[in-house]
Backbone as CSV, one residue per row, in Angstrom:
resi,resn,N_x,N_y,N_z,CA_x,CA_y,CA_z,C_x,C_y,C_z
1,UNK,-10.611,-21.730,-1.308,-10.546,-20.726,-2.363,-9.147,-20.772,-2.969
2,UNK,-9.316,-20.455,-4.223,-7.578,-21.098,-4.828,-7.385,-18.841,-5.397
3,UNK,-6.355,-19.404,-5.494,-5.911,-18.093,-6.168,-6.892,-17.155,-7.955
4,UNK,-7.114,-18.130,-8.748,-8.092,-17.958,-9.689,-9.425,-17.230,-9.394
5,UNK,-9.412,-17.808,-7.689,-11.069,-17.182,-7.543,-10.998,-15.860,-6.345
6,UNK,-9.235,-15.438,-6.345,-9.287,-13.874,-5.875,-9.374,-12.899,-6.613
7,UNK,-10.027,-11.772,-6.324,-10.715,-10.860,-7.426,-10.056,-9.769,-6.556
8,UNK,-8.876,-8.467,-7.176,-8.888,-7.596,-6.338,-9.430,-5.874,-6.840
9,UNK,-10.037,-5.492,-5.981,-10.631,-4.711,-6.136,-10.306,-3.622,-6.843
10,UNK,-10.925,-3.055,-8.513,-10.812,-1.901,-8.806,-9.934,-0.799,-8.021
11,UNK,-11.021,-0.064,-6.835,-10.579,0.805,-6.258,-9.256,0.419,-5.878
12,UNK,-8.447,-0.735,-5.492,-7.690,-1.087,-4.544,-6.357,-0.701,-5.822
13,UNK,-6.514,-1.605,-6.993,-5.924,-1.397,-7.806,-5.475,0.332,-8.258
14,UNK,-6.382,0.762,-8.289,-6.408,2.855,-8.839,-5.364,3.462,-7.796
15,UNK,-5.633,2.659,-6.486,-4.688,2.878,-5.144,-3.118,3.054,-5.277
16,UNK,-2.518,2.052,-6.024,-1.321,1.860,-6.751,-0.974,2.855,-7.367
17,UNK,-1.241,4.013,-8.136,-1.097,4.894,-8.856,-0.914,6.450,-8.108
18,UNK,-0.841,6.877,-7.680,-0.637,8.002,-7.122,-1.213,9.392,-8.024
19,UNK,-1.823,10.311,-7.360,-2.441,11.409,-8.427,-1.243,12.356,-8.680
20,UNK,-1.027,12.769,-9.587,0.007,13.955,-9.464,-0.208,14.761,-10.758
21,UNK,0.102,15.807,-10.284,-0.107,17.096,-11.049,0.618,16.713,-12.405
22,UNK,-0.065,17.838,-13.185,0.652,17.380,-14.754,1.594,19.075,-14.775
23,UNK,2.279,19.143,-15.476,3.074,18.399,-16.511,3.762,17.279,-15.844
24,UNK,4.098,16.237,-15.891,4.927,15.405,-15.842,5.817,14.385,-17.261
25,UNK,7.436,14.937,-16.533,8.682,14.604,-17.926,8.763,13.454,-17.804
26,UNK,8.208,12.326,-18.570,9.172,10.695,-18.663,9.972,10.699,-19.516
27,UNK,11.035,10.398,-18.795,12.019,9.857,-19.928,13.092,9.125,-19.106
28,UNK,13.744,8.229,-20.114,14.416,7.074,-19.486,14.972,6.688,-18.629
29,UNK,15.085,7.534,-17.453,15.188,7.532,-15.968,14.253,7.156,-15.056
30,UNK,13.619,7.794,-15.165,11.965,8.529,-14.083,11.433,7.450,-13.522
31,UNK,11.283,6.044,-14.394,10.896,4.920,-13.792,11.834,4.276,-12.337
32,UNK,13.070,4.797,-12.312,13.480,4.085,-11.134,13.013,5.134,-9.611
33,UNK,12.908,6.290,-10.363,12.004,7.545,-9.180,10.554,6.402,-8.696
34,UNK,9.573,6.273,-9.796,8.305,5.703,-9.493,8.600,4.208,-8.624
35,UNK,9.608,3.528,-9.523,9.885,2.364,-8.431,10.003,1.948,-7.138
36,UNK,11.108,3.734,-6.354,11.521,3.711,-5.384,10.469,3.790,-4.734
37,UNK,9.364,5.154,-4.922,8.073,5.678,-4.382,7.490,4.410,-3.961
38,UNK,6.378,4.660,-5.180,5.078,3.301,-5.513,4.968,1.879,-5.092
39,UNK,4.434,2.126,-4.359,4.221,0.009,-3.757,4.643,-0.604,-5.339
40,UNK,4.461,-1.369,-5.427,4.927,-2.565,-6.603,3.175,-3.098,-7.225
41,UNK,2.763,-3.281,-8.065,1.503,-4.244,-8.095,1.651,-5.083,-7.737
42,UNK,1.078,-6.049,-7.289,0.744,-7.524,-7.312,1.041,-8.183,-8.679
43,UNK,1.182,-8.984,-9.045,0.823,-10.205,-9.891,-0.651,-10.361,-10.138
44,UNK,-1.490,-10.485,-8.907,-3.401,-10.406,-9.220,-3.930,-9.096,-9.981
45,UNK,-3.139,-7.940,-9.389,-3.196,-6.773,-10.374,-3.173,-6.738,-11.463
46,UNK,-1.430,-7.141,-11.437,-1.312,-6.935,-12.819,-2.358,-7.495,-14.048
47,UNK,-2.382,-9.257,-14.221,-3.399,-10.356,-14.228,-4.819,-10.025,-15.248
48,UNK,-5.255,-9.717,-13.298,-6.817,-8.548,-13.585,-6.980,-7.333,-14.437
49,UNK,-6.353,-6.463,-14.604,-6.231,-5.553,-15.064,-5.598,-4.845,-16.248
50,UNK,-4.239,-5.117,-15.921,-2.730,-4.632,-17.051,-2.889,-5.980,-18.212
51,UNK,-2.818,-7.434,-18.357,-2.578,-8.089,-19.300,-3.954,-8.268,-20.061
52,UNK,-5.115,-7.934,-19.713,-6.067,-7.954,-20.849,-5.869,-6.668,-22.054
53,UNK,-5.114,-5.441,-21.719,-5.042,-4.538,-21.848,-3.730,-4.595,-22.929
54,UNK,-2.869,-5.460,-22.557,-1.077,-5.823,-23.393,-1.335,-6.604,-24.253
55,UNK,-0.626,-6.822,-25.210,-0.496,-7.831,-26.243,0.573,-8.565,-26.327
56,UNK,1.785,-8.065,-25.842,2.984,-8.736,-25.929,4.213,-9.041,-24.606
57,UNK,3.059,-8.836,-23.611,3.596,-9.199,-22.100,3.708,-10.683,-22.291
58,UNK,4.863,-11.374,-21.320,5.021,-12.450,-21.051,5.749,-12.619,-19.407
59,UNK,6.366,-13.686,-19.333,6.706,-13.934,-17.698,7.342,-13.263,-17.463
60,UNK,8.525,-12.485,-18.308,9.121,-11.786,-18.260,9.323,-10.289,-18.153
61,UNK,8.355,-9.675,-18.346,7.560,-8.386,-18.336,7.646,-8.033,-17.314
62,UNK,8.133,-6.816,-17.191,8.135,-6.017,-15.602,6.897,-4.451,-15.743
63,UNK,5.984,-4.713,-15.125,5.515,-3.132,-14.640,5.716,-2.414,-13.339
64,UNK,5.739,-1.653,-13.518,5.633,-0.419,-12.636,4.916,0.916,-12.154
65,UNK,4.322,0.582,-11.525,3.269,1.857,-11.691,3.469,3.439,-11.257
66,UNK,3.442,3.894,-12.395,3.856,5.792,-12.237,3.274,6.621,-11.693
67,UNK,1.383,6.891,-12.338,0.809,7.965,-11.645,-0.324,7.899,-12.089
68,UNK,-1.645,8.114,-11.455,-3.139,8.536,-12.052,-3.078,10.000,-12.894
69,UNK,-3.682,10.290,-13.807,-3.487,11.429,-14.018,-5.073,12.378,-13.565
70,UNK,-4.683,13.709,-12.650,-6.014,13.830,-12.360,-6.982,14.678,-13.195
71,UNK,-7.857,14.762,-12.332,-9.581,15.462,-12.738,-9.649,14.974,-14.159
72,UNK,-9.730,13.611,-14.001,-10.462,12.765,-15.303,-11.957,12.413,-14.455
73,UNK,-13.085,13.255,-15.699,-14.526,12.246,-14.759,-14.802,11.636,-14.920
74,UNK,-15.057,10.918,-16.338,-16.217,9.728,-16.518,-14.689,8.687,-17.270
75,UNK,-13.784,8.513,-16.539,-12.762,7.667,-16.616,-11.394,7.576,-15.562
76,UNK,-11.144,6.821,-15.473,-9.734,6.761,-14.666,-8.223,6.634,-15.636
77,UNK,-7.211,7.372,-15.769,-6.356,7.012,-16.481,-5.044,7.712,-15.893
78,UNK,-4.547,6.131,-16.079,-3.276,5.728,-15.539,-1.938,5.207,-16.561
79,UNK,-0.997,5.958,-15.445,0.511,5.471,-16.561,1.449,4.543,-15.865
80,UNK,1.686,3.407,-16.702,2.819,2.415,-15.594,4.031,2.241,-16.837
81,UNK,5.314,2.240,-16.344,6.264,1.710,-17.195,6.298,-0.068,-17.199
82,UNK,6.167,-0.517,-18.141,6.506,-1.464,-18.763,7.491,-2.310,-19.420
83,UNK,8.452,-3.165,-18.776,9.927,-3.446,-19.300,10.209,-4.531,-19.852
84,UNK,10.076,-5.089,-20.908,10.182,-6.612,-21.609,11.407,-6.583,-22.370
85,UNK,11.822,-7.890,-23.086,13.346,-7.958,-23.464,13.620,-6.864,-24.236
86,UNK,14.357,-5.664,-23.969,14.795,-4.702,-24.899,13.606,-3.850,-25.864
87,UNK,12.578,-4.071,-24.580,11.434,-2.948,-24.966,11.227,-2.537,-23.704
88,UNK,11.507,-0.701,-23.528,11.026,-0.181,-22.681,9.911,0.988,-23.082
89,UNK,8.848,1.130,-22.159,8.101,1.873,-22.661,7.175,2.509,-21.499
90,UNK,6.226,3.533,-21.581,5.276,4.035,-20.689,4.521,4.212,-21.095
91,UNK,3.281,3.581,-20.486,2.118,2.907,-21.066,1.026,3.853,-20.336
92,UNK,0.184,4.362,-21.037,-1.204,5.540,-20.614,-2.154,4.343,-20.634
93,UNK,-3.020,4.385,-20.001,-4.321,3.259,-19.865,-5.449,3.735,-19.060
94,UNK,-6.307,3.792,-20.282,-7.756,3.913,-19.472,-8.625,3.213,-18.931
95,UNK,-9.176,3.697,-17.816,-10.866,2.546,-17.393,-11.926,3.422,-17.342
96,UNK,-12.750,3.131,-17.610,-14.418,3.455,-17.879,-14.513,3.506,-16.407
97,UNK,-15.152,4.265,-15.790,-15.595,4.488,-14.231,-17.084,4.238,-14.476
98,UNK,-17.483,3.623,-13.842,-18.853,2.664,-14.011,-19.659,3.563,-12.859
99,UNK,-20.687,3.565,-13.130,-22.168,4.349,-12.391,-22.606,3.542,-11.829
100,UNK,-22.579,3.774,-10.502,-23.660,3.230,-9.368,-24.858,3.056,-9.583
């Protein structure tokens, strides 16, 4: 099995994100708070998930993942900071939660 044909799991991925109460302040600090916290993604994460979603990520692109935001039902949505040459930003992203 080569790396192309590891698939990691949704749930595993949502895992990365932590739920936390809202209000929550970003601003140009806060990401090194989430850094310290938050496991790191993977690379397969990111991959799977975050670059179908980007348009202007490259090798260079750093994410970070911040927080789930909760009691969303018929979706999951999540915020990760995002750091490319002299673009910083915090990125909201949704997924469709799919029915059994």
């Amino acid at each position: 099995m080569n790396e192309q044909d590891i698939i990691i799991d949704f749930q595993h991925f949502i895992e990365y994100f932590p739920v936390l109460e809202l209000p929550i302040r970003l601003d140009d600090e806060v990401h090194h708070t989430f850094s310290l916290e938050n496991e790191p993604l993977p690379l397969l994460a990111i991959e799977q998930y975050l670059l179908p979603v980007e348009d202007d990520a490259d090798e260079l692109t750093e994410f970070v993942p911040c927080f789930r935001v909760p009691e969303t039902y018929d979706f999951h949505a999540v915020v990760y900071w995002k750091a490319g040459i002299m673009n910083y930003q915090y990125i909201l992203a949704t997924f469709e939660k799919m029915v059994n």
